[in-house]
Biotite code that builds the C-alpha atoms (Angstrom):
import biotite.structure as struc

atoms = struc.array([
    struc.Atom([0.000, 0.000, 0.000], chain_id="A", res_id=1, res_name="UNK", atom_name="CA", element="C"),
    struc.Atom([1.327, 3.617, -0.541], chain_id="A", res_id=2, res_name="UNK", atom_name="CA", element="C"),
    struc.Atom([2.325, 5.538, 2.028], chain_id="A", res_id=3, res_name="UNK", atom_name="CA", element="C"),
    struc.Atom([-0.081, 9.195, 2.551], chain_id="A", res_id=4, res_name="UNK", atom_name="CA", element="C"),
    struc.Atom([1.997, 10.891, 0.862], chain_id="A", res_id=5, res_name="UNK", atom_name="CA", element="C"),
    struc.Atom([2.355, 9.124, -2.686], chain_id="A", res_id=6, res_name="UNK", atom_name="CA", element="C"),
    struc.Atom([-1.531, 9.121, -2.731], chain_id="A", res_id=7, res_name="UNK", atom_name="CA", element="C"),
    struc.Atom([-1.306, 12.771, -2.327], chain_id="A", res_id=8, res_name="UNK", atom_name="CA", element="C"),
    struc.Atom([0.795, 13.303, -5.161], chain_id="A", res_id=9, res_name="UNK", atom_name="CA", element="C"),
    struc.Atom([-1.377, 10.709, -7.471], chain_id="A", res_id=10, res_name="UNK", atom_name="CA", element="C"),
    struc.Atom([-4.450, 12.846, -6.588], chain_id="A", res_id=11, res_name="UNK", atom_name="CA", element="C"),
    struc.Atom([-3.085, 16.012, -7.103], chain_id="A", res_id=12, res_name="UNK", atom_name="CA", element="C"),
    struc.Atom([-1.751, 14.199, -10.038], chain_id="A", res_id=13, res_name="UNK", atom_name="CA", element="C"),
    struc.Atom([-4.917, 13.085, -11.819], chain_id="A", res_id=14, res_name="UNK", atom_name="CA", element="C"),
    struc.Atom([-6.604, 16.497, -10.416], chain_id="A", res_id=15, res_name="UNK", atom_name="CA", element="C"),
    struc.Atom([-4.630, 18.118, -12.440], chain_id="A", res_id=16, res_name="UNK", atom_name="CA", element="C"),
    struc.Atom([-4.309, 16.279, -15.698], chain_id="A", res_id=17, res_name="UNK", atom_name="CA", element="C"),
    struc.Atom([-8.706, 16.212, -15.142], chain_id="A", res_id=18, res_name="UNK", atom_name="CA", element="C"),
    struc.Atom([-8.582, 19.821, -15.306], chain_id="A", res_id=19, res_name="UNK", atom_name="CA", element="C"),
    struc.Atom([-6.140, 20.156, -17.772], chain_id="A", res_id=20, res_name="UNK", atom_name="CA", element="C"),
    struc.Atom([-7.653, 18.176, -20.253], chain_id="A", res_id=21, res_name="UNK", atom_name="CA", element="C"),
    struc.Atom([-11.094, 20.560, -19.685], chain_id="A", res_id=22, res_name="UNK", atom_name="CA", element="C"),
    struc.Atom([-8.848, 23.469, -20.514], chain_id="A", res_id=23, res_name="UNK", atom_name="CA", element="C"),
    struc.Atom([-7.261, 22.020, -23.679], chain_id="A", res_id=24, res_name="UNK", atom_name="CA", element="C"),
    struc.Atom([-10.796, 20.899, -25.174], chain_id="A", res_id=25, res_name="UNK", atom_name="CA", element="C"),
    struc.Atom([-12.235, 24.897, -24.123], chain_id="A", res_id=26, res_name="UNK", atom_name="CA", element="C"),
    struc.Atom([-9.114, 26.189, -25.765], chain_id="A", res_id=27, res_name="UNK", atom_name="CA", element="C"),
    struc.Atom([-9.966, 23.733, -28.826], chain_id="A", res_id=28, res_name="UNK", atom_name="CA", element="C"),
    struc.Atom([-13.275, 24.601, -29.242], chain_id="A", res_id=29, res_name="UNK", atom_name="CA", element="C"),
    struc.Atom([-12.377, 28.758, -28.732], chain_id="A", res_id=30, res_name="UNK", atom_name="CA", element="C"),
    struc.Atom([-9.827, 28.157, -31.452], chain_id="A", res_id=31, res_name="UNK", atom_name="CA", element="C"),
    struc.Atom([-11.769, 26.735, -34.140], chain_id="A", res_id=32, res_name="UNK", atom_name="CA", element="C"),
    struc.Atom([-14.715, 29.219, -33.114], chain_id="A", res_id=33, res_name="UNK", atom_name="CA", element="C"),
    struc.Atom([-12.374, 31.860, -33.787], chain_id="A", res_id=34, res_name="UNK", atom_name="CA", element="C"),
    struc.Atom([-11.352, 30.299, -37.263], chain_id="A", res_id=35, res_name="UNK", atom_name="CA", element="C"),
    struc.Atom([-14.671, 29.916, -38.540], chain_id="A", res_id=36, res_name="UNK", atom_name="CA", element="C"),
    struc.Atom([-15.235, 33.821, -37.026], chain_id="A", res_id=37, res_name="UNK", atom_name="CA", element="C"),
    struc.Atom([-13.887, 36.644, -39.359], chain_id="A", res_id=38, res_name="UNK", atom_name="CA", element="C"),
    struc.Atom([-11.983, 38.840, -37.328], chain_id="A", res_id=39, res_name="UNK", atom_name="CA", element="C"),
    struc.Atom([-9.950, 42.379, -38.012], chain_id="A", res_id=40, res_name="UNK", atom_name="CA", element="C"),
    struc.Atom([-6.560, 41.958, -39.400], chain_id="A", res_id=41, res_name="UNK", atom_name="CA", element="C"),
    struc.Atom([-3.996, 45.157, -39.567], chain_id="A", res_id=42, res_name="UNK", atom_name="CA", element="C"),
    struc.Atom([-3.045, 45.933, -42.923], chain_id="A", res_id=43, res_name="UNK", atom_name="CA", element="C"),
    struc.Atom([0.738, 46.078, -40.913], chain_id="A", res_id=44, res_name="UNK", atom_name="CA", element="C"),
    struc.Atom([0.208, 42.303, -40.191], chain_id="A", res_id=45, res_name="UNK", atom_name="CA", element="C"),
    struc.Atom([-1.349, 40.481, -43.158], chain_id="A", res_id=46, res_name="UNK", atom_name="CA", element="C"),
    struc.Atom([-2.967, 41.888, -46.132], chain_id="A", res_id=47, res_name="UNK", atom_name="CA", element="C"),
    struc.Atom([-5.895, 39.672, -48.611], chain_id="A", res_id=48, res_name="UNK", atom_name="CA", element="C"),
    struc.Atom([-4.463, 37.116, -50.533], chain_id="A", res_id=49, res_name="UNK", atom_name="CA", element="C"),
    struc.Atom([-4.543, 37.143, -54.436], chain_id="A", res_id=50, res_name="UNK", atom_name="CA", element="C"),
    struc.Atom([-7.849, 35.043, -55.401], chain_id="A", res_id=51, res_name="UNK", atom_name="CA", element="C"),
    struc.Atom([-8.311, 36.376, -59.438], chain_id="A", res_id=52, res_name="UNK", atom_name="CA", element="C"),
    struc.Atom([-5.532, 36.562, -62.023], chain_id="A", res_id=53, res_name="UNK", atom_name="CA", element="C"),
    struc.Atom([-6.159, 38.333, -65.308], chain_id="A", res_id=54, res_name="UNK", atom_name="CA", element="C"),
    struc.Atom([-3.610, 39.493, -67.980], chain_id="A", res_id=55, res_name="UNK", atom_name="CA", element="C"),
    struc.Atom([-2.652, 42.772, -66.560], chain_id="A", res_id=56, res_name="UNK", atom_name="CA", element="C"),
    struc.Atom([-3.763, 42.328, -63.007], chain_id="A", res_id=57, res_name="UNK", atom_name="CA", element="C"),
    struc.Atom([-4.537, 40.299, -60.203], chain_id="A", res_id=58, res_name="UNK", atom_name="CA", element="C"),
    struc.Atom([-7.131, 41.108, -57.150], chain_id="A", res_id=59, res_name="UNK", atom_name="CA", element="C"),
    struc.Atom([-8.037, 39.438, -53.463], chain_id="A", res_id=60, res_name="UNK", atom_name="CA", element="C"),
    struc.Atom([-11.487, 38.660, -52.857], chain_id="A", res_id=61, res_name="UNK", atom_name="CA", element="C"),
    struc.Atom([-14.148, 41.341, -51.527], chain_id="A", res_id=62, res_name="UNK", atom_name="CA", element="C"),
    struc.Atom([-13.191, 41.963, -47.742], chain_id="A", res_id=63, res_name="UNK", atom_name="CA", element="C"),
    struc.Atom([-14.692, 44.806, -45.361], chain_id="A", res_id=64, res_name="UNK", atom_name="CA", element="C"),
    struc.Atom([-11.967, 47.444, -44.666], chain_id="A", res_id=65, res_name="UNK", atom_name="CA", element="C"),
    struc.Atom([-11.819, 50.198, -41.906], chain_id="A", res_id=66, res_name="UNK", atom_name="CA", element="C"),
    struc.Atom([-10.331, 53.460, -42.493], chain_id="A", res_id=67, res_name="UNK", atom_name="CA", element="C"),
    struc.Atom([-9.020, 55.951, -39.588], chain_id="A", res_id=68, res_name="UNK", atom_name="CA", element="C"),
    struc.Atom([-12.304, 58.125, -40.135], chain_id="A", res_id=69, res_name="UNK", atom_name="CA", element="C"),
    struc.Atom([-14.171, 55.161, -39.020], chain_id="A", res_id=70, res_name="UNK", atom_name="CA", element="C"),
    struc.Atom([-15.554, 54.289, -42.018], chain_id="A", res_id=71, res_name="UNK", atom_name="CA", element="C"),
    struc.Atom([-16.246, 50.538, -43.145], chain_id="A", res_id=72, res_name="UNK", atom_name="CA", element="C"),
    struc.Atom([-16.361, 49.646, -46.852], chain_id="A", res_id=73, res_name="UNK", atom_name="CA", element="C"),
    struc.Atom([-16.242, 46.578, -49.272], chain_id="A", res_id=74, res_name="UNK", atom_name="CA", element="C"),
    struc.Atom([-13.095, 46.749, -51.233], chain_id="A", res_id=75, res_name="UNK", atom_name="CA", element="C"),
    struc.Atom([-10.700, 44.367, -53.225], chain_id="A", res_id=76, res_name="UNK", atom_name="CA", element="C"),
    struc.Atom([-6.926, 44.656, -52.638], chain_id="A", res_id=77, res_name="UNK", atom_name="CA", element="C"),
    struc.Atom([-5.655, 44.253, -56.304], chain_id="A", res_id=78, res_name="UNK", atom_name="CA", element="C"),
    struc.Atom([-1.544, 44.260, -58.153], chain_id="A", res_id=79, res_name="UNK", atom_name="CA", element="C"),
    struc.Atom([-1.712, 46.143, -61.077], chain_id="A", res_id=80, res_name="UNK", atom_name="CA", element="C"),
    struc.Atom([1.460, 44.155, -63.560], chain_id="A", res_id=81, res_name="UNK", atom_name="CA", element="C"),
    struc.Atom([1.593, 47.114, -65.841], chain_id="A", res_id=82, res_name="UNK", atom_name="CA", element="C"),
    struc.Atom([2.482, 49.699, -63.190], chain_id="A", res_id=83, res_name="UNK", atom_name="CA", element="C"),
    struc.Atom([3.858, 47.542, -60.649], chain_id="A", res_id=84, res_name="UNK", atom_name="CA", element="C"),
    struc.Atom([2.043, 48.314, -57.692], chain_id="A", res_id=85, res_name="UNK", atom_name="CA", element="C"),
    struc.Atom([-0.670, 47.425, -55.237], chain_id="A", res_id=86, res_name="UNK", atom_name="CA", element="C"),
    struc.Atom([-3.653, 48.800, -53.919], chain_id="A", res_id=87, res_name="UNK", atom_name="CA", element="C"),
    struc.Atom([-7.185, 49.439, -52.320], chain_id="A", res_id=88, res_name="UNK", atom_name="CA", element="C"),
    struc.Atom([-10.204, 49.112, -55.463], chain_id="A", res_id=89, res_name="UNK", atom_name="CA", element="C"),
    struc.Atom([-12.401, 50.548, -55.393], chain_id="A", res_id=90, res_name="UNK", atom_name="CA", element="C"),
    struc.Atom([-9.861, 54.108, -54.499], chain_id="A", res_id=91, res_name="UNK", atom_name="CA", element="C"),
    struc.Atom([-9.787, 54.266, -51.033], chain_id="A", res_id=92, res_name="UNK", atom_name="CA", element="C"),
    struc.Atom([-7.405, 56.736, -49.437], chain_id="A", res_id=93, res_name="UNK", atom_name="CA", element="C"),
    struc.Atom([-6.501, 54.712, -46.664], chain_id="A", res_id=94, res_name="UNK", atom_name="CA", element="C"),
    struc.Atom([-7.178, 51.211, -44.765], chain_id="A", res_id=95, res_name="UNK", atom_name="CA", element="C"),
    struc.Atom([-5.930, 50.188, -41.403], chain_id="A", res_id=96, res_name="UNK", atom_name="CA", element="C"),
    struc.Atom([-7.703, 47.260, -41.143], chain_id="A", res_id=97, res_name="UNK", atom_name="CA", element="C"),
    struc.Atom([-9.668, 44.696, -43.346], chain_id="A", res_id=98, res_name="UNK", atom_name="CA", element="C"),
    struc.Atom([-11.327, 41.341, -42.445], chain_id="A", res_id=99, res_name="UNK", atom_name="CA", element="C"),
    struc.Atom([-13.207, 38.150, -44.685], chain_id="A", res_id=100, res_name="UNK", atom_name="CA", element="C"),
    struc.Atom([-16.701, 38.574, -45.130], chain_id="A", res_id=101, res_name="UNK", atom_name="CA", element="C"),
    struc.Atom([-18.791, 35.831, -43.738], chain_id="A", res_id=102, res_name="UNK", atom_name="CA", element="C"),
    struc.Atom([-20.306, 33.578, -46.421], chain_id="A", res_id=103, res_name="UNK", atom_name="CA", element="C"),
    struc.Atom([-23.715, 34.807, -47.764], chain_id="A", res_id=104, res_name="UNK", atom_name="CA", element="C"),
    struc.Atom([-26.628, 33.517, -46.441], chain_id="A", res_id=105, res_name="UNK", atom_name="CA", element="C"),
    struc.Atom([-28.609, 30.785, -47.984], chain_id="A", res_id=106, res_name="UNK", atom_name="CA", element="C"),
    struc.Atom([-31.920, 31.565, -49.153], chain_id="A", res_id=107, res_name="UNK", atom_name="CA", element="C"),
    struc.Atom([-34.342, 28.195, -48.966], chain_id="A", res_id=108, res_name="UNK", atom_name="CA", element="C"),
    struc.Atom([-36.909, 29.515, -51.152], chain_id="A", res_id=109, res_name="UNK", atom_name="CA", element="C"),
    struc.Atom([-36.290, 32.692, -52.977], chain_id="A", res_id=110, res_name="UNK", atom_name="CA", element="C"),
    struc.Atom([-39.888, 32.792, -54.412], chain_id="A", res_id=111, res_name="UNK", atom_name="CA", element="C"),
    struc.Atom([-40.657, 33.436, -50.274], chain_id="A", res_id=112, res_name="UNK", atom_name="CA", element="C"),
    struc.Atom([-39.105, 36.993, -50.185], chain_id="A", res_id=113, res_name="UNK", atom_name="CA", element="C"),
    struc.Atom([-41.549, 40.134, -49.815], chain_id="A", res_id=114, res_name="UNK", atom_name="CA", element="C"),
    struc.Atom([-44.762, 37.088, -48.847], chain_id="A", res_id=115, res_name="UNK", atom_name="CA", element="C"),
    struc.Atom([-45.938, 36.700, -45.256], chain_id="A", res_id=116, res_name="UNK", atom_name="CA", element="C"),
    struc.Atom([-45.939, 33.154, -43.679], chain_id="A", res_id=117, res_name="UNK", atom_name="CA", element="C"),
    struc.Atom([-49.886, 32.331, -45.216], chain_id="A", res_id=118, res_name="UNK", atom_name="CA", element="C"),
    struc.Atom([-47.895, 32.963, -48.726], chain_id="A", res_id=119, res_name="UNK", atom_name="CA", element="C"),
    struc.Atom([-49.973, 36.234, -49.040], chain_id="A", res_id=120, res_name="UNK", atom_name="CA", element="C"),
    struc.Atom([-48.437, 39.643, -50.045], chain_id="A", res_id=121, res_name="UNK", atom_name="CA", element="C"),
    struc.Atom([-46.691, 41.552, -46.315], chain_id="A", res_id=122, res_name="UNK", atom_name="CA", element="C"),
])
């Protein structure tokens, strides 16, 4: 039999590894929320990755920007080959930050829109 003081230890033990194991699955679960959760990214950090390549330039998907006026706006960040150079389209004088749009929403039953639940006209 173990002594007091072994038992101790192999309860504080498993105690710990319990709660642990809790904390690893809450940080799991918080870090795929935030994955699946656009967030704002600093243009300083990261900027929209080239989705579209044409002949004479290239351009990032829509994302929602935010200037230092504290506007928000859709914009694409596009290369332009000809002149060599990047930037906001459409013109935007300046973005701090930018983030994914979430995917659109599914409509079930387009025919629906503008009709009350009875089908009748709102």
């Amino acid at each position: 039999m173990k002594n007091r003081r072994e038992r101790e230890i192999l309860y504080t033990y498993q105690t710990q590894k319990a709660k642990l194991g809790n904390q690893e699955h809450t940080f799991m679960r918080g870090a795929k929320w935030a994955d699946e959760h656009p967030h704002w990214i600093s243009v300083e950090d990261d900027l929209p990755k080239m989705e579209h390549e044409f002949n004479t330039w290239s351009c990032s998907k829509e994302v929602l920007v935010f200037t230092p006026i504290g506007d928000y706006c859709i914009r694409r960040w596009e290369y332009d080959k000809r002149d060599d150079r990047f930037y906001w389209a459409p013109r935007t004088a300046f973005v701090t930050h930018w983030m994914p749009l979430p995917q659109k929403p599914v409509l079930s039953n387009s025919s629906n829109i503008g009709k009350d639940e009875k089908g009748g006209e709102e």
